[in-house]
C-alpha positions as CSV (number, residue, x, y, z in Angstrom):
1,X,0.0,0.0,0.0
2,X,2.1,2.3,1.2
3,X,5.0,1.7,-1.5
4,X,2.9,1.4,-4.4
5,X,1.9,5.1,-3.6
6,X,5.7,6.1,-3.6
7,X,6.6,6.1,-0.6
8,X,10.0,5.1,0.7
9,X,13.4,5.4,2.0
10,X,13.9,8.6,4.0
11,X,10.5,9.5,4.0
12,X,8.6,9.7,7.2
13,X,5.0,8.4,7.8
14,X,2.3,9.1,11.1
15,X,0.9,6.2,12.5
16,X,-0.6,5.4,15.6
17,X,1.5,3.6,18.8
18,X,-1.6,2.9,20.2
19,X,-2.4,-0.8,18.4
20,X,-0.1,-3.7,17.1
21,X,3.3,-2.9,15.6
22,X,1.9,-3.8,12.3
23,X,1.8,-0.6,10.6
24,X,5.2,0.4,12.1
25,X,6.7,-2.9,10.5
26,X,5.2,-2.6,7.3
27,X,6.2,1.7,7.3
28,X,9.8,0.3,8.1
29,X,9.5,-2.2,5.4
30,X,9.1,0.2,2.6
31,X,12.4,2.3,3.7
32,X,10.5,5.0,5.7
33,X,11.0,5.8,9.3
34,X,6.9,5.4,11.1
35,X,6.7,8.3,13.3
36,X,4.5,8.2,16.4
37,X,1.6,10.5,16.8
38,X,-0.8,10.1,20.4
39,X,-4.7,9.6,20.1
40,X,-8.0,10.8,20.9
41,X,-8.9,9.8,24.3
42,X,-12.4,9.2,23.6
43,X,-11.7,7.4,20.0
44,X,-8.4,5.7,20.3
45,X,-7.7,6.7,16.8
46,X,-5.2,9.8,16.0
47,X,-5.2,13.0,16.8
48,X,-5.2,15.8,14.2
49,X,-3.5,18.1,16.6
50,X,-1.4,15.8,17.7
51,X,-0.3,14.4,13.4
52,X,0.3,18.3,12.7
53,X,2.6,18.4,15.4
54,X,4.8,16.1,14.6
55,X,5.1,16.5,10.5
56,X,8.1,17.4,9.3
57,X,9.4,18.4,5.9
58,X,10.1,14.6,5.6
59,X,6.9,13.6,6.2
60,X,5.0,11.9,3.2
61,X,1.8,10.0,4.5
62,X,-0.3,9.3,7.8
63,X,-1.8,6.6,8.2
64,X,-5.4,6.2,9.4
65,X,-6.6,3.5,11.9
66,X,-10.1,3.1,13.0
67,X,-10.1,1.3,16.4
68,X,-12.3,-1.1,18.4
69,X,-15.3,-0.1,15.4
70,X,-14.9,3.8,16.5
71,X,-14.5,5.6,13.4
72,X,-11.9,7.8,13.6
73,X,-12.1,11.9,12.8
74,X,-11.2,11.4,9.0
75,X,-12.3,15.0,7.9
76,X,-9.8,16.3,10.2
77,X,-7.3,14.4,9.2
78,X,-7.6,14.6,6.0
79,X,-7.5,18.6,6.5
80,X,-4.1,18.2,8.1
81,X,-3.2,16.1,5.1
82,X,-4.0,18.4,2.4
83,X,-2.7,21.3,4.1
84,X,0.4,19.7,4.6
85,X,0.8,17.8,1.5
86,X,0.5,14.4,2.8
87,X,-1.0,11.0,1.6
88,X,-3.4,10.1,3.7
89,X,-4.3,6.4,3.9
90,X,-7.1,4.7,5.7
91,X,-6.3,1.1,7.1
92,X,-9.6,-0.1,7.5
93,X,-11.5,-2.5,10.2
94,X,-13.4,-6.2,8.5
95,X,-16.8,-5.1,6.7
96,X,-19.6,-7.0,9.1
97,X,-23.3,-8.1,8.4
98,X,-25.4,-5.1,9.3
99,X,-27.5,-7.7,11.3
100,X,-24.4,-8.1,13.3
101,X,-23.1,-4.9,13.6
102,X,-27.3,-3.8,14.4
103,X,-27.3,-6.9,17.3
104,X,-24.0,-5.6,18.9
105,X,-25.0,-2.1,19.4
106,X,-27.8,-3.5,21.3
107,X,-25.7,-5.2,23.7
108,X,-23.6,-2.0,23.8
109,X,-26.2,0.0,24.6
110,X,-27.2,-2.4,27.6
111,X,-23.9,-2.2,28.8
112,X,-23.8,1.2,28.6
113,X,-27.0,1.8,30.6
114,X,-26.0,-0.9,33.8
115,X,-22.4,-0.6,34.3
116,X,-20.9,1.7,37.1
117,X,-17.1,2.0,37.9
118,X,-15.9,1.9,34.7
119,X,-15.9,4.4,32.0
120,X,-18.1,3.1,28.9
121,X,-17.3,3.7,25.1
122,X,-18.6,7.2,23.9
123,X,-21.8,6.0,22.0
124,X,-21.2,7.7,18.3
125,X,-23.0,7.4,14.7
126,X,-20.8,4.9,13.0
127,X,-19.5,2.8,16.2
128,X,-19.7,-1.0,15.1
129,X,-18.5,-2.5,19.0
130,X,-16.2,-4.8,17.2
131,X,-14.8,-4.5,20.6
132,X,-16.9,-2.9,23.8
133,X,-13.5,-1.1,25.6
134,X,-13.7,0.6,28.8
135,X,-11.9,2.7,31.0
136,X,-10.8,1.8,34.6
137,X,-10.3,4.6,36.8
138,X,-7.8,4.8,39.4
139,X,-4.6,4.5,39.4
140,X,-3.8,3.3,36.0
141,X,-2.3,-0.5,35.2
142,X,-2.5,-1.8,38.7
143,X,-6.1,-1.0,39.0
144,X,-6.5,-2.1,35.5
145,X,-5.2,-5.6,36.1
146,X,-6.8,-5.7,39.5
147,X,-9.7,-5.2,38.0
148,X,-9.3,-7.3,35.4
149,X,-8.5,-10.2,37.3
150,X,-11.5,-9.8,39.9
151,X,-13.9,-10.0,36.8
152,X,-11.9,-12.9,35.3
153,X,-12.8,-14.6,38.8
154,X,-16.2,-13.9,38.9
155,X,-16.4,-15.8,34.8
156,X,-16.0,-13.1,32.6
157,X,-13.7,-13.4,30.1
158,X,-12.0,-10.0,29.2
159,X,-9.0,-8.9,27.9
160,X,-6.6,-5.9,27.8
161,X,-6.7,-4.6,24.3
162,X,-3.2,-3.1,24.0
163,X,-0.8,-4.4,26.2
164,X,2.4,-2.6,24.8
165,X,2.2,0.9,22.9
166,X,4.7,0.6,19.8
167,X,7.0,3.0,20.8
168,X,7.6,1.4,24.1
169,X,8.7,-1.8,22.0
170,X,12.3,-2.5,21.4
171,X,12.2,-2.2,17.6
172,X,10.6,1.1,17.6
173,X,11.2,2.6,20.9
174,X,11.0,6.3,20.6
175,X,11.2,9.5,23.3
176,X,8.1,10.8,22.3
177,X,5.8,12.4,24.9
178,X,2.7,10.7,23.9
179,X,0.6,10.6,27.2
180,X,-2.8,9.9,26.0
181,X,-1.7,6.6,24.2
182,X,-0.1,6.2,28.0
183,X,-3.3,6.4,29.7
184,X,-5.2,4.7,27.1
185,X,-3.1,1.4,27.6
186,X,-2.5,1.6,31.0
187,X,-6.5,1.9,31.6
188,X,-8.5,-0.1,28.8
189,X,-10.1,-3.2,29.2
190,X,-12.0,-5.0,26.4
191,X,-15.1,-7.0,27.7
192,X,-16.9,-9.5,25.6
193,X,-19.6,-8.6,23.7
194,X,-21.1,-10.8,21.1
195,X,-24.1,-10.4,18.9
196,X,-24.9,-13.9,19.6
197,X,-24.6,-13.0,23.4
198,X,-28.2,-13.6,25.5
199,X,-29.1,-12.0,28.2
200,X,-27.8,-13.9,30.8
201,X,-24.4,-13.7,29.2
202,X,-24.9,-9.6,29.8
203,X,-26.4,-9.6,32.9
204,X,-23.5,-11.6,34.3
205,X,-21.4,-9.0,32.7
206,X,-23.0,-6.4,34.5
207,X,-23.1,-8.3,37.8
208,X,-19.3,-9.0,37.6
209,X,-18.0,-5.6,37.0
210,X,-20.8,-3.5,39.5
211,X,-19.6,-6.4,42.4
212,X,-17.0,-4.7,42.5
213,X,-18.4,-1.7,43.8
214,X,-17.2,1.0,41.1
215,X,-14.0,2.9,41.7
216,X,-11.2,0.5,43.3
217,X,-9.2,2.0,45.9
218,X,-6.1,3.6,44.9
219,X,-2.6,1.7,45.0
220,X,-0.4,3.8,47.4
């Protein structure tokens, strides 16, 4: 993709830290250096502020990822990247039976109306749930895992979407201040929701994650 639109050795290219290193290893496979940009807190998807503020005169393309099924801001993006004179490329998520997508939003929207404690997904036009990702407050990873576990025990299987942001990985570790992509991984915590899921399945959800009583109690 990126080399059949010209893109190559000693160009630089935007993507996101937040996610696998995928992009980065197919950026560096084309010649180009992937440069880190952080993300919208409430999309997990880049930041337009945050791409402009990082392009240089080697910059040649940004990348595009949508996350979890939220859509990211692509107008804005794309503004940065025609006022900048960049490529912008959109690496999209699996196309999904609307009946599916429909069914999951359902679910989402149960979730959304039960659970306390825990930060839901902001509920947006567009949002397919491919994963439902929340926020645990407190004081970051230790809460997160703690958290995590506690729901694991009760029988719900959940999962931290992002365990290690790019730039923190050996290959591509970078000393870029990119504190939102921070929080995001130190806080998230995908929990399952299938369209197929009954109710039972989403009330045991609920019951899992409100047991614990909402906000843990900080790690000092």
């Amino acid at each position: 993709m990126l080399r059949a639109a010209g893109v190559g050795m000693g160009d630089e290219v935007v993507v996101p830290a937040f996610g696998s290193a995928e992009l980065a290893q197919a950026v560096s496979l084309t010649g180009a250096v992937p440069v880190f940009a952080d993300i919208d807190p409430a999309t997990y998807c880049l930041d337009a502020a945050a791409v402009e503020a990082v392009v240089t005169a080697r910059t040649a393309a940004l990348v595009v990822v949508h996350r979890f099924g939220r859509p990211a801001d692509v107008p804005r993006l794309r503004d940065v990247g025609d006022r900048r004179g960049l490529l912008v490329l959109e690496h999209g998520e699996t196309r999904e039976p609307y009946d599916e997508i429909a069914q999951r939003r359902v679910r989402a929207a149960y979730l959304d109306a039960r659970l306390n404690g825990v930060r839901t997904p902001e509920a947006v036009d567009g949002h397919t749930y491919q994963q439902y990702v929340v926020r645990v407050p407190g004081n970051g990873r230790p809460d997160r895992d703690a958290f995590a576990r506690a729901v694991q025990a009760r029988g719900v299987h959940c999962r931290v979407p992002v365990q290690t942001p790019v730039h923190r990985l050996p290959e591509f570790r970078r000393d870029v201040c990119l504190p939102e992509t921070e929080r995001a991984a130190d806080e998230t915590l995908a929990l399952p929701l299938r369209a197929a899921s009954d109710k039972r399945e989403m009330q045991r959800i609920v019951s899992a994650c409100n047991a614990l009583g909402g906000l843990l109690q900080p790690a000092f």
